[in-house]
N, CA, C and O atoms as a printed pandas DataFrame, in Angstrom:
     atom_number atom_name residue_name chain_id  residue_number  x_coord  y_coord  z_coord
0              1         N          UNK        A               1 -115.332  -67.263  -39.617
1              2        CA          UNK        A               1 -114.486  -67.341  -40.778
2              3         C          UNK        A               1 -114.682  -66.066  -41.607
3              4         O          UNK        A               1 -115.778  -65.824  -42.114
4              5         N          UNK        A               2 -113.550  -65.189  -41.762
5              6        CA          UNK        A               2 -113.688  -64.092  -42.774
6              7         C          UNK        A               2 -113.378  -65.106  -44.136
7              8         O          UNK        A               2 -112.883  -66.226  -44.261
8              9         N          UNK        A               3 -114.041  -63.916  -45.237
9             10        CA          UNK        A               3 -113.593  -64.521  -46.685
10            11         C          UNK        A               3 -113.979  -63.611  -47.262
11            12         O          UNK        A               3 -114.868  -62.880  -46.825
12            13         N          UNK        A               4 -113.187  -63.394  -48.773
13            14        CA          UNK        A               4 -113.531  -62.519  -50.135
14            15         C          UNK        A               4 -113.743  -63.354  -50.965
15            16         O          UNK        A               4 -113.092  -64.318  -51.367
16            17         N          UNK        A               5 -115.308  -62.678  -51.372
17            18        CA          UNK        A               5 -115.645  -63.594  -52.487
18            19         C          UNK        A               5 -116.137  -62.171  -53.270
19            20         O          UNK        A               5 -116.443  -61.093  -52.760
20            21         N          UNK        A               6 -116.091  -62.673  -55.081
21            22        CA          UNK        A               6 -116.402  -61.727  -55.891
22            23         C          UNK        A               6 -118.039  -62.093  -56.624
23            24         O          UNK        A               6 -118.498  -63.121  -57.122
24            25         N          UNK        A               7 -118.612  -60.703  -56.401
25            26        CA          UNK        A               7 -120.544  -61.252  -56.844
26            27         C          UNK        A               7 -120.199  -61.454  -58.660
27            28         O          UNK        A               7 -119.534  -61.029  -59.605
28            29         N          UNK        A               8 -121.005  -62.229  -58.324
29            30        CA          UNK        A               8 -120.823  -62.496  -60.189
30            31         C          UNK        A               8 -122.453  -62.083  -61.295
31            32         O          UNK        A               8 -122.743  -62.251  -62.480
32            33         N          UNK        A               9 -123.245  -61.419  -59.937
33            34        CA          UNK        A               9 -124.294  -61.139  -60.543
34            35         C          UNK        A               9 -124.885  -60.340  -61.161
35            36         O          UNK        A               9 -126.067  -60.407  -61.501
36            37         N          UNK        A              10 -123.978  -59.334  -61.416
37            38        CA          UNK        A              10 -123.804  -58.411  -62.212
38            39         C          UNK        A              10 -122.680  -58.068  -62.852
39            40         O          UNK        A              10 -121.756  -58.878  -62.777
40            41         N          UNK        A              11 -122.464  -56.824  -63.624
41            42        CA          UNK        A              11 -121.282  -56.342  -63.948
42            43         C          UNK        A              11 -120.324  -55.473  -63.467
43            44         O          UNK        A              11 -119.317  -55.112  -64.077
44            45         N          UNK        A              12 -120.796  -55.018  -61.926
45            46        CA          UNK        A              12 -120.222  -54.358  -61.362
46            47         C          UNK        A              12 -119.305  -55.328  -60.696
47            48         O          UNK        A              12 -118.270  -54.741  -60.381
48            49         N          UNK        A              13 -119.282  -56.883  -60.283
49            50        CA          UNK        A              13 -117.930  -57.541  -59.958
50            51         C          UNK        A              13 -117.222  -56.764  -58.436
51            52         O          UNK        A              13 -116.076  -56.416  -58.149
52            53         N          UNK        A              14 -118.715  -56.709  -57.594
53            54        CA          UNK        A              14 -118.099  -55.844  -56.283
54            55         C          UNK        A              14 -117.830  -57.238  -55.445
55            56         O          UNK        A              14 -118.441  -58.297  -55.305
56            57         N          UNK        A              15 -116.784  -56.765  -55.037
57            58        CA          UNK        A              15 -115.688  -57.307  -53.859
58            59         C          UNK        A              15 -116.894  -57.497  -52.496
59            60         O          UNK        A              15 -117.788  -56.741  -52.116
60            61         N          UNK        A              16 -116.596  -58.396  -52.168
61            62        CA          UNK        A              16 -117.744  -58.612  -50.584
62            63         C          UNK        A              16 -116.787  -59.571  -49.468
63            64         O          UNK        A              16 -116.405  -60.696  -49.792
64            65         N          UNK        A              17 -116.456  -58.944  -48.082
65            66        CA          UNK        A              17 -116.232  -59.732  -47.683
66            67         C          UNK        A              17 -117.510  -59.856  -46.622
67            68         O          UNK        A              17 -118.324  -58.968  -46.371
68            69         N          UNK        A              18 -117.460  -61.308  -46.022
69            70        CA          UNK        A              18 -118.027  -61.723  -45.255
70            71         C          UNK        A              18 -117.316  -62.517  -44.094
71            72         O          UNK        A              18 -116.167  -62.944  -43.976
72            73         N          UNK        A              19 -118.476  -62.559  -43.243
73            74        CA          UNK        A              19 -118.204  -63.528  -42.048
74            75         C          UNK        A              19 -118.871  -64.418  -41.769
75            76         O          UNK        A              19 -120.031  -64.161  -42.092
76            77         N          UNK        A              20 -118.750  -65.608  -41.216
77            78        CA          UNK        A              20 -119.161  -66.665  -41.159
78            79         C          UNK        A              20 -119.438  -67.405  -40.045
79            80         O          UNK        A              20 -118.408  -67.233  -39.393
80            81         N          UNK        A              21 -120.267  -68.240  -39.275
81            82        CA          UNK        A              21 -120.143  -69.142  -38.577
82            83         C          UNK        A              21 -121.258  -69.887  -38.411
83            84         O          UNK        A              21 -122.420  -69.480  -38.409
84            85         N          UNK        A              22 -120.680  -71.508  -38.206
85            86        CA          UNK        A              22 -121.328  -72.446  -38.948
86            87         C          UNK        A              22 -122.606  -72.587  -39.552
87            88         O          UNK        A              22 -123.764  -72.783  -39.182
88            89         N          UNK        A              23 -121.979  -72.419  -40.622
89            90        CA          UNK        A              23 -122.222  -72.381  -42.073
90            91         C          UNK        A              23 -123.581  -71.457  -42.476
91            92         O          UNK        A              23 -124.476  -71.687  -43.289
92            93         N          UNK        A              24 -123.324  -70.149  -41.432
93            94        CA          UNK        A              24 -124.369  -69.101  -41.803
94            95         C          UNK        A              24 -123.881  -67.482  -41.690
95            96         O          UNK        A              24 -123.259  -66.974  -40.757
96            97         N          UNK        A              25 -124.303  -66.907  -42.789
97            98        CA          UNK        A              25 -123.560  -65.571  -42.866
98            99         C          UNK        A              25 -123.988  -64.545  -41.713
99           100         O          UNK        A              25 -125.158  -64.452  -41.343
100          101         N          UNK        A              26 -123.008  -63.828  -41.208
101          102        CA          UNK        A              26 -123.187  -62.899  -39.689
102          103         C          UNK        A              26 -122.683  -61.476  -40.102
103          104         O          UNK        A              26 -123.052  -60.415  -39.598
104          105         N          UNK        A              27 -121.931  -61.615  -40.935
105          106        CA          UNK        A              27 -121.528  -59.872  -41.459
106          107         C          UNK        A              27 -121.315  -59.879  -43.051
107          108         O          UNK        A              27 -120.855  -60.837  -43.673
108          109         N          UNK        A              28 -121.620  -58.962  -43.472
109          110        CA          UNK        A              28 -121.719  -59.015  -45.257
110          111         C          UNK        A              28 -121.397  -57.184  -45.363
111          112         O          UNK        A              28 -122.018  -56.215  -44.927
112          113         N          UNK        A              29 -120.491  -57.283  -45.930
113          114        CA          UNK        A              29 -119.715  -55.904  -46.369
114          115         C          UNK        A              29 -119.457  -56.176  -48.020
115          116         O          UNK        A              29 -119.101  -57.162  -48.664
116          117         N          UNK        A              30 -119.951  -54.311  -48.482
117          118        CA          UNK        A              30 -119.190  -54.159  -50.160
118          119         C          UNK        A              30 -120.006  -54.418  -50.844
119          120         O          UNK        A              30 -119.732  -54.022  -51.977
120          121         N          UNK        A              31 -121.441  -55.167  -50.760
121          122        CA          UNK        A              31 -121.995  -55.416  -51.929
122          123         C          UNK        A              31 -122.685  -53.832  -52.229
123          124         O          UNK        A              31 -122.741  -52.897  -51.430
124          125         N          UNK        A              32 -123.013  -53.861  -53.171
125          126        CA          UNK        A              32 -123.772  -52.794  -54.218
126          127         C          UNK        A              32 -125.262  -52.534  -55.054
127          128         O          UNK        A              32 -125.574  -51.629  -55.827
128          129         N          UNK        A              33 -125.958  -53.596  -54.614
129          130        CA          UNK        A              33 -127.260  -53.781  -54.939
130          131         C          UNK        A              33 -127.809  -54.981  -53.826
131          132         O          UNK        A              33 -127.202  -55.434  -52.855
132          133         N          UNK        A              34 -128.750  -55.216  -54.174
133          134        CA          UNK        A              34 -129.493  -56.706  -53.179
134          135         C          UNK        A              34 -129.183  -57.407  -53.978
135          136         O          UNK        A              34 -128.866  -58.346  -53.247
136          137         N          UNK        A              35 -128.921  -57.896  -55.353
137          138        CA          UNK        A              35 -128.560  -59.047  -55.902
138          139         C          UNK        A              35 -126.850  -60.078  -55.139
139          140         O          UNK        A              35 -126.536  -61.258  -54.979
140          141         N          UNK        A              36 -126.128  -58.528  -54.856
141          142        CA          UNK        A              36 -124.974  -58.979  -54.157
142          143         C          UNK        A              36 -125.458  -59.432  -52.703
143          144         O          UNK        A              36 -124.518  -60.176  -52.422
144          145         N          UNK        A              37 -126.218  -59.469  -51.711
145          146        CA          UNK        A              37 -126.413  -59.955  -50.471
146          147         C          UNK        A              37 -126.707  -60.875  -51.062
147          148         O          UNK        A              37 -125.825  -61.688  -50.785
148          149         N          UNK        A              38 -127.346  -61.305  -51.691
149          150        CA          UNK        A              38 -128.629  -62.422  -52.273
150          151         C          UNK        A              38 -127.786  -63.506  -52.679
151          152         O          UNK        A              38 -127.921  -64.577  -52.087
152          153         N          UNK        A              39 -126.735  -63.375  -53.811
153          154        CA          UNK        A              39 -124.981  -63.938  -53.609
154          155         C          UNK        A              39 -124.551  -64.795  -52.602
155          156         O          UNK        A              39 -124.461  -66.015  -52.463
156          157         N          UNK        A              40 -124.294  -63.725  -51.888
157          158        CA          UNK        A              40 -123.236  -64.429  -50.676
158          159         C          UNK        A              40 -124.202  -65.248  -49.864
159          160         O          UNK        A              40 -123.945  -66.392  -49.489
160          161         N          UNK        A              41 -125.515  -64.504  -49.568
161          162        CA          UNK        A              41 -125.581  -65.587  -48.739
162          163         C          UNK        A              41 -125.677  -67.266  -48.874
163          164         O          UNK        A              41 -125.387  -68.221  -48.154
164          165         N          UNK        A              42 -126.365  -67.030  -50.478
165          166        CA          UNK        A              42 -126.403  -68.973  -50.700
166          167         C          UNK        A              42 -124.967  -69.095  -51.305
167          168         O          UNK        A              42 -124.742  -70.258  -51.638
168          169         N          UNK        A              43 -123.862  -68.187  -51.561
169          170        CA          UNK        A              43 -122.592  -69.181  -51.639
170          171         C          UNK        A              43 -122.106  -69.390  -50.384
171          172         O          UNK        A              43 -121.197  -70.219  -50.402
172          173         N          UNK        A              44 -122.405  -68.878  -49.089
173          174        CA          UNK        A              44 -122.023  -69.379  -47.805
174          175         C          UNK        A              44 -123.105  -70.329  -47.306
175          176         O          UNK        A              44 -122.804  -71.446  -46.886
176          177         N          UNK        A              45 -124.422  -69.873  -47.351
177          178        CA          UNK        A              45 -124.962  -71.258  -46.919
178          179         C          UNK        A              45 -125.705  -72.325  -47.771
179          180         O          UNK        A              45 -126.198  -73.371  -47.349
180          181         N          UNK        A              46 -125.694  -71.906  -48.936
181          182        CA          UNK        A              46 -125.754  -73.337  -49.484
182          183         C          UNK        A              46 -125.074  -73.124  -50.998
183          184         O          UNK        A              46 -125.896  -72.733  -51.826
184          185         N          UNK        A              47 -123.903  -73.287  -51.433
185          186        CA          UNK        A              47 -123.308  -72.851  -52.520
186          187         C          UNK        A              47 -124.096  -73.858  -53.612
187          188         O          UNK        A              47 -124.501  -74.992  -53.355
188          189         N          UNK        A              48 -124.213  -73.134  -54.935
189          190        CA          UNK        A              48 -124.519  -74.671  -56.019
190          191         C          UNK        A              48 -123.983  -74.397  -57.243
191          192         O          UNK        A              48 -123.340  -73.352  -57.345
192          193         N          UNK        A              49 -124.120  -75.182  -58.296
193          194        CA          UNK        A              49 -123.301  -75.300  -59.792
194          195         C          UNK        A              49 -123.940  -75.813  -60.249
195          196         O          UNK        A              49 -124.762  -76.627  -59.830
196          197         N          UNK        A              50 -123.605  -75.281  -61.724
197          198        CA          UNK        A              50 -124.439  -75.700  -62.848
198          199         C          UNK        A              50 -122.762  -76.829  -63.682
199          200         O          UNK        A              50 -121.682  -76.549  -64.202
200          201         N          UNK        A              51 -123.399  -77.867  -63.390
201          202        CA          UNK        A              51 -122.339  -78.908  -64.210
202          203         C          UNK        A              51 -122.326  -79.292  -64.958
203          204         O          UNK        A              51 -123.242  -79.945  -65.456
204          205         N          UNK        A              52 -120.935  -79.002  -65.550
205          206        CA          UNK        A              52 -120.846  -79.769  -66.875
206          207         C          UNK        A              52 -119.549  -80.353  -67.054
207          208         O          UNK        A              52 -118.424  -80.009  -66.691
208          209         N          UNK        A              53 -120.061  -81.469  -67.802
209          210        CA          UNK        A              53 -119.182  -83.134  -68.437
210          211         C          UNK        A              53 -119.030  -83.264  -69.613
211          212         O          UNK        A              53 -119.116  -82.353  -70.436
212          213         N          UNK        A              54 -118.751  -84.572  -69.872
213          214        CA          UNK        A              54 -118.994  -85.535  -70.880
214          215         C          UNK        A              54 -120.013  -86.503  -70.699
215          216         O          UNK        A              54 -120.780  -86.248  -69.771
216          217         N          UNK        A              55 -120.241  -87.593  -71.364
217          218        CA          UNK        A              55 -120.708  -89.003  -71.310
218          219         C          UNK        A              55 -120.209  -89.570  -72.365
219          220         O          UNK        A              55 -119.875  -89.106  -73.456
220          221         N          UNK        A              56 -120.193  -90.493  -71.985
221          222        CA          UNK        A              56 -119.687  -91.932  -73.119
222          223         C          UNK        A              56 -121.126  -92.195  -74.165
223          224         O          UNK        A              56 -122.305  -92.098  -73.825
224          225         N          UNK        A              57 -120.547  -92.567  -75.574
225          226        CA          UNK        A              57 -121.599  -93.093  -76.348
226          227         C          UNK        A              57 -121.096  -94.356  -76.497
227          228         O          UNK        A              57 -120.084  -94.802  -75.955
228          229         N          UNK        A              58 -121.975  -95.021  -77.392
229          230        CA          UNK        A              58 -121.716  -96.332  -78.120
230          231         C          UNK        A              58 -122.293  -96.606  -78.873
231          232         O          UNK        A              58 -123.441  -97.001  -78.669
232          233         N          UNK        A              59 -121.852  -96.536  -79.888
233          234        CA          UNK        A              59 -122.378  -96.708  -81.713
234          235         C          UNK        A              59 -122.855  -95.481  -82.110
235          236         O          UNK        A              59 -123.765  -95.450  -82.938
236          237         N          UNK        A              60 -122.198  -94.025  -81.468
237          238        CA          UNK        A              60 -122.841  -92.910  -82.452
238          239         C          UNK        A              60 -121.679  -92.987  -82.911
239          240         O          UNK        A              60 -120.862  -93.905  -82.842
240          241         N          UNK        A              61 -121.596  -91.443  -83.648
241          242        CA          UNK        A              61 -120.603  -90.807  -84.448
242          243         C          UNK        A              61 -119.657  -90.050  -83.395
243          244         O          UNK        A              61 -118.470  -90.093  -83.721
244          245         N          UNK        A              62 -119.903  -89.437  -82.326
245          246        CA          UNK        A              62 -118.789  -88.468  -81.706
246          247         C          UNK        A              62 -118.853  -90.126  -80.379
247          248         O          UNK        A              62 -119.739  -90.812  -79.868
248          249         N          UNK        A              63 -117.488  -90.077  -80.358
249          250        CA          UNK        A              63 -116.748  -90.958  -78.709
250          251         C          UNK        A              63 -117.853  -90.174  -77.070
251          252         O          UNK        A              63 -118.320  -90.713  -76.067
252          253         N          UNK        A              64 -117.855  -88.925  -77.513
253          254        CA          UNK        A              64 -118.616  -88.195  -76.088
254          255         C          UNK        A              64 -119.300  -87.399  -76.481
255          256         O          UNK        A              64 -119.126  -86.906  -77.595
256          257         N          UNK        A              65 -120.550  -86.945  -75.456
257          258        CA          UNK        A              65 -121.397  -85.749  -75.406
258          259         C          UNK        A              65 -121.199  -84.944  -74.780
259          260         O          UNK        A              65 -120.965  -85.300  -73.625
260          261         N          UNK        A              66 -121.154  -83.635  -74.993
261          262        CA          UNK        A              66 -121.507  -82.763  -73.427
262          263         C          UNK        A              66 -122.151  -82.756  -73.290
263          264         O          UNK        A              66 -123.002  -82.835  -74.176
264          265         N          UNK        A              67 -122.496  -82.629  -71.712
265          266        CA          UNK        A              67 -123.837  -82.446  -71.127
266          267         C          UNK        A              67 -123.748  -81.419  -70.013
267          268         O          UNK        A              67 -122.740  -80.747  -69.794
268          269         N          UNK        A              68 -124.724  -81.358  -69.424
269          270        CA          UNK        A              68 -124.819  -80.199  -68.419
270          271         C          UNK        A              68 -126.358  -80.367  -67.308
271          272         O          UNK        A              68 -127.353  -80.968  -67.712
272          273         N          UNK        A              69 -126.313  -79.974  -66.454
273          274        CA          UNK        A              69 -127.321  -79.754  -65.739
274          275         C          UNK        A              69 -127.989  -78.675  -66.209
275          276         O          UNK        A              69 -127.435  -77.750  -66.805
276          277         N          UNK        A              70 -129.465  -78.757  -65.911
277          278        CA          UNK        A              70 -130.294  -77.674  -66.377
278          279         C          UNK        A              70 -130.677  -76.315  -65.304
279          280         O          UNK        A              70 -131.093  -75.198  -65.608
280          281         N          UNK        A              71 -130.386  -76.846  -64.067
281          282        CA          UNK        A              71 -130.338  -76.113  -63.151
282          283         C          UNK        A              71 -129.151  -76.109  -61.876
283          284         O          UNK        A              71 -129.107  -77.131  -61.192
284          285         N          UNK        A              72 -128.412  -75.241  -61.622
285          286        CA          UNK        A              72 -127.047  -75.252  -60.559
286          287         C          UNK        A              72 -127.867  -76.481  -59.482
287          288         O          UNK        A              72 -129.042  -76.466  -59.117
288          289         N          UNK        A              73 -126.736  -77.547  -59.134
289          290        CA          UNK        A              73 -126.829  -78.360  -58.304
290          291         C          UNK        A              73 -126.182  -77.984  -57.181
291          292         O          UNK        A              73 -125.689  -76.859  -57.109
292          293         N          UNK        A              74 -126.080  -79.072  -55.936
293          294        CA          UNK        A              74 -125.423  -78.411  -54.683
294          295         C          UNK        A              74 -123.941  -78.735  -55.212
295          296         O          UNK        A              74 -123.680  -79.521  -56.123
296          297         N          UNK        A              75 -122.904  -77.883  -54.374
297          298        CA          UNK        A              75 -121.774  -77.888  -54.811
298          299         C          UNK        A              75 -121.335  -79.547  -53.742
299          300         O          UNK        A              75 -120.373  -80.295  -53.915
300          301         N          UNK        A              76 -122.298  -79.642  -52.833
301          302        CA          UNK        A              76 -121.152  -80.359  -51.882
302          303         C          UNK        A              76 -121.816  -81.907  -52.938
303          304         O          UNK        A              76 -121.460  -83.014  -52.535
304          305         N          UNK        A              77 -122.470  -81.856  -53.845
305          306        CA          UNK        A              77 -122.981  -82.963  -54.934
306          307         C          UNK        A              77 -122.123  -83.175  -55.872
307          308         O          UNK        A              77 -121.904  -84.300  -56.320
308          309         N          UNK        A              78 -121.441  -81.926  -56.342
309          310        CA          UNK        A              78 -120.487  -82.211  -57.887
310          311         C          UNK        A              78 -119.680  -84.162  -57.469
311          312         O          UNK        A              78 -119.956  -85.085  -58.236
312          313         N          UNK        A              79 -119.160  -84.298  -56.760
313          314        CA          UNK        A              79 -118.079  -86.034  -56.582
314          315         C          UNK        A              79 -120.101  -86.512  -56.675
315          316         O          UNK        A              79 -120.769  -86.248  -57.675
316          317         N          UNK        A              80 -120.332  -86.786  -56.182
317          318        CA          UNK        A              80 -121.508  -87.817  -56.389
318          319         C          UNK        A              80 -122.004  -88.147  -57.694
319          320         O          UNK        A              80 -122.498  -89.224  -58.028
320          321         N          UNK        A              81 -121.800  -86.957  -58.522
321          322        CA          UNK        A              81 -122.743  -86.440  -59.759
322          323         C          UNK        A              81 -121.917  -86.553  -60.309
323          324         O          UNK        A              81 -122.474  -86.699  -61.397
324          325         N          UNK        A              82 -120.583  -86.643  -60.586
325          326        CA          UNK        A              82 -119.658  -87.430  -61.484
326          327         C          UNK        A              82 -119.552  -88.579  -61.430
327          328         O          UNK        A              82 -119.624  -89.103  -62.542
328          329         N          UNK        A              83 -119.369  -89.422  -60.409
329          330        CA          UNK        A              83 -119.545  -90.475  -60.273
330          331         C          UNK        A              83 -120.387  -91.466  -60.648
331          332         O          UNK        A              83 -120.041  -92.629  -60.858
332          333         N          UNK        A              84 -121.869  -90.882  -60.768
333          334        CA          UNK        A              84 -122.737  -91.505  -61.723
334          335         C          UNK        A              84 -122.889  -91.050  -63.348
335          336         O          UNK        A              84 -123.335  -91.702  -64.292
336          337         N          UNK        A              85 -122.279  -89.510  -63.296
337          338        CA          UNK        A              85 -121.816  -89.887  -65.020
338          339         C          UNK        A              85 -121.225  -90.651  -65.674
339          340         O          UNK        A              85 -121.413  -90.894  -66.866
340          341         N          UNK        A              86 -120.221  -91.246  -64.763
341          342        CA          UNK        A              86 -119.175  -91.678  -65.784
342          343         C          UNK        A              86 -119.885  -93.169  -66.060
343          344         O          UNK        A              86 -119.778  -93.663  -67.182
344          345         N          UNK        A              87 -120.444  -93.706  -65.250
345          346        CA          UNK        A              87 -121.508  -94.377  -65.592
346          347         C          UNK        A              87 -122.470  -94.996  -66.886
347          348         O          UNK        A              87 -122.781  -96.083  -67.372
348          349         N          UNK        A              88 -122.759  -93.254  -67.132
349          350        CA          UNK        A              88 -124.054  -93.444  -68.251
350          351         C          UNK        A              88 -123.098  -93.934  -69.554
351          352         O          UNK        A              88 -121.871  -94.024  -69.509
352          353         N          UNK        A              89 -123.871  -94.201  -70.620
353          354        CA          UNK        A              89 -123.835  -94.428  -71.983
354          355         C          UNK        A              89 -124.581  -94.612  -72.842
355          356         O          UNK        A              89 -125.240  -95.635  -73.027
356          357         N          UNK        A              90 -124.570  -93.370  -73.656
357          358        CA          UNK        A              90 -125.785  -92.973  -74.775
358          359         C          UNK        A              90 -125.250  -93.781  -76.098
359          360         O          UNK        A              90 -124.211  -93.588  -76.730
360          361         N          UNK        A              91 -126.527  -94.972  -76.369
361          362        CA          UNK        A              91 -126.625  -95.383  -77.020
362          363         C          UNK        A              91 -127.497  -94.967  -78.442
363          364         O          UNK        A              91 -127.299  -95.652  -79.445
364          365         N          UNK        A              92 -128.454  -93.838  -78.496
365          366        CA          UNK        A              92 -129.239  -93.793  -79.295
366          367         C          UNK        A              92 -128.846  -91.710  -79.662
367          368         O          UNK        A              92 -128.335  -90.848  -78.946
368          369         N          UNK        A              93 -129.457  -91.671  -81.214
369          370        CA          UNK        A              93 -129.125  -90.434  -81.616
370          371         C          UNK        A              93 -129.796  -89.344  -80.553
371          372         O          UNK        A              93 -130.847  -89.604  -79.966
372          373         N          UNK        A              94 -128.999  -87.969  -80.351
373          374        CA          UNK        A              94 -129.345  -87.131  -79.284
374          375         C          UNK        A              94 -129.329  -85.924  -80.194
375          376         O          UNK        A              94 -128.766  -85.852  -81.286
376          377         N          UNK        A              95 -130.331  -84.587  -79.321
377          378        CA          UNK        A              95 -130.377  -83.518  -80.073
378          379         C          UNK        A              95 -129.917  -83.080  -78.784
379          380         O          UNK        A              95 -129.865  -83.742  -77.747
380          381         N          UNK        A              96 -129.557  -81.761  -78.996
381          382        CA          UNK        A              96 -129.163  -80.789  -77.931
382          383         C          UNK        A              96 -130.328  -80.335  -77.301
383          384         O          UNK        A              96 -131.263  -79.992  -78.024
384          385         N          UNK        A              97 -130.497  -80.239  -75.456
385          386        CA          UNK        A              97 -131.439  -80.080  -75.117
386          387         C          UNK        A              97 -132.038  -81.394  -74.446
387          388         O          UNK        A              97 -132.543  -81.427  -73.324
388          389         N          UNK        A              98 -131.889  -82.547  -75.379
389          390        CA          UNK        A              98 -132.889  -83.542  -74.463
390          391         C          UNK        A              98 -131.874  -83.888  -73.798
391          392         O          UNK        A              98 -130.666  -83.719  -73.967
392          393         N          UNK        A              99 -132.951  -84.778  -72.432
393          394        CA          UNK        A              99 -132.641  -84.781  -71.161
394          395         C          UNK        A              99 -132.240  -86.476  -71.174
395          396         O          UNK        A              99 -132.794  -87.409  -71.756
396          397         N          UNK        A             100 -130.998  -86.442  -70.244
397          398        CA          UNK        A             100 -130.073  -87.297  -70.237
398          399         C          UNK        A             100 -130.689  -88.461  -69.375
399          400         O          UNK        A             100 -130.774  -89.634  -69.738
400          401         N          UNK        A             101 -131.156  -87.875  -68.020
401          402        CA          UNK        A             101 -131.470  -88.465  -66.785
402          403         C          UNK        A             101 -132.239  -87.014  -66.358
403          404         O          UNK        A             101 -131.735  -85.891  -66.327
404          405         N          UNK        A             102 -133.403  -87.352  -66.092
405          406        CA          UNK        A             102 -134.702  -86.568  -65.366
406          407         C          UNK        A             102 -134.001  -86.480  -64.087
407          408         O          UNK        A             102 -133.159  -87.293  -63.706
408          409         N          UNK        A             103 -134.410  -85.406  -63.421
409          410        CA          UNK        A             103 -133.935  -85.449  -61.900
410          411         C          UNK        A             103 -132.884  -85.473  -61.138
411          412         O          UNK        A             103 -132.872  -85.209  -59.935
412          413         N          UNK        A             104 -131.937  -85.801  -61.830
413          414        CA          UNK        A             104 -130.370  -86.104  -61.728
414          415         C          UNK        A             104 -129.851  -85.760  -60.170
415          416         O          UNK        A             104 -129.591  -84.694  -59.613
416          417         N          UNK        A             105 -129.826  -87.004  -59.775
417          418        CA          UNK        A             105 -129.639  -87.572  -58.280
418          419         C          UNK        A             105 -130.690  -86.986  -57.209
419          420         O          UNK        A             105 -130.223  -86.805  -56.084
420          421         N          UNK        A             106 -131.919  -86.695  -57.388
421          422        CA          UNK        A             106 -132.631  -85.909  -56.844
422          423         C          UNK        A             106 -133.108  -84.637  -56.778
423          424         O          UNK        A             106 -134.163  -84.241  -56.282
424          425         N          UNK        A             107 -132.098  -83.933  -57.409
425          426        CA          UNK        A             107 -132.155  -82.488  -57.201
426          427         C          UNK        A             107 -132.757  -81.522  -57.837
427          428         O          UNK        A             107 -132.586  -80.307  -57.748
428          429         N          UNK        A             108 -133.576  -82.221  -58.578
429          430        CA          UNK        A             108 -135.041  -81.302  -59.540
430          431         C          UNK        A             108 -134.120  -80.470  -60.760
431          432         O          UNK        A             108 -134.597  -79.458  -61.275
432          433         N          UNK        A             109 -132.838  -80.963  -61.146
433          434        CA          UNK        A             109 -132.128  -80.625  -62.312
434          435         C          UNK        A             109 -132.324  -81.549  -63.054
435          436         O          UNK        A             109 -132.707  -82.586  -62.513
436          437         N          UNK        A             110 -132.149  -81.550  -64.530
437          438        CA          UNK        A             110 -132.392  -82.850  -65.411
438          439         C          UNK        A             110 -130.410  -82.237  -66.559
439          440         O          UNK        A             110 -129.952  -81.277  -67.178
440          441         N          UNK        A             111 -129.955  -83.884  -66.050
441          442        CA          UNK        A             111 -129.036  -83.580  -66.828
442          443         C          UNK        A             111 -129.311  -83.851  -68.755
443          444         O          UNK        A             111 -129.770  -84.776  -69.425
444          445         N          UNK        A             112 -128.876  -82.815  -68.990
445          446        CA          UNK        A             112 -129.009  -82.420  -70.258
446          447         C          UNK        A             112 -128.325  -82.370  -71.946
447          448         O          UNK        A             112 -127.840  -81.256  -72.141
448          449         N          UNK        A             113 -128.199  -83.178  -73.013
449          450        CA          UNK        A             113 -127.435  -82.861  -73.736
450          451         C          UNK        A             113 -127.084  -81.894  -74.562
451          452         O          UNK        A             113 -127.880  -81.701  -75.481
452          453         N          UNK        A             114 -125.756  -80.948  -74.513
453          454        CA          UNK        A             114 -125.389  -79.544  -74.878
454          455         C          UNK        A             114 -125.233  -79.761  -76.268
455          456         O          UNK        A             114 -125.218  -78.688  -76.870
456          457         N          UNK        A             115 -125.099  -80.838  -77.068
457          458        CA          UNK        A             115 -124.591  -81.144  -78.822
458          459         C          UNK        A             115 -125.882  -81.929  -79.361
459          460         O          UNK        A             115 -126.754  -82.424  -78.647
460          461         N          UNK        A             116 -125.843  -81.942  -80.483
461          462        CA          UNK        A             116 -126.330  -82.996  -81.164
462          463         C          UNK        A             116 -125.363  -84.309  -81.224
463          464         O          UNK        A             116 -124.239  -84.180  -80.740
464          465         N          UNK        A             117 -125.769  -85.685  -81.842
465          466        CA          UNK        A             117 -125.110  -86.668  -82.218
466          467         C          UNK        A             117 -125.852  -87.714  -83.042
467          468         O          UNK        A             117 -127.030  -87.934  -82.760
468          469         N          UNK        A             118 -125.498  -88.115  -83.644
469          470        CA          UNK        A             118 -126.220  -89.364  -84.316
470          471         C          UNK        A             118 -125.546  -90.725  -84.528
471          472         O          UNK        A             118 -124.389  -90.908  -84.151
472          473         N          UNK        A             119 -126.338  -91.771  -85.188
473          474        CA          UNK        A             119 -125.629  -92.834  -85.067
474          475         C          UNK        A             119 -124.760  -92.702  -86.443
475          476         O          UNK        A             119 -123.921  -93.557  -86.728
């Protein structure tokens, strides 16, 4: 599989294409430092994200929180990891920063609240 993907790990925003086969990189063209190899290869073999939502409250002041993971999760996780957000519901006052759910589905991220809220 050829593909263009753009490094986002710097500010130089160099163009890389690559090649692919199953699901491990075999040719890597265009990058501009080692941060750009370093890139592609975990967005081809193991891509991840740093996510962010809402959650539901009940009995604060704001209807929702944002939240976020504290560390990029796997991408092929984001449907799982919504699925148990929509789930939660913060009942008690939150500061920005504390942690929603430790561990969040396994993955040594702790989902996190991005606002304050109170009751």
């Amino acid at each position: 599989m050829n593909k263009k993907l753009t490094c986002i790990e710097c500010p130089r925003g160099c163009v890389l294409s690559v090649d692919a086969e199953n699901g491990k990189l075999v040719r890597l063209e265009g990058y501009e430092c080692p941060k750009g190899e370093k890139y592609a290869i975990a967005e081809i073999e193991n891509p991840t994200r740093i996510l962010t939502s809402t959650v539901l409250t009940e009995g604060l002041f704001l209807k929702m929180i944002p939240v976020r993971t504290s560390d990029p999760i796997p991408k092929s996780d984001i449907k799982k990891a919504m699925s148990e957000i929509i789930k939660i519901r913060i009942k008690r006052s939150i500061r920005t920063g504390d942690v929603i759910i430790k561990d969040f589905l396994g993955s040594g991220a702790d989902l996190i609240a991005t606002r304050d809220c109170s009751v």
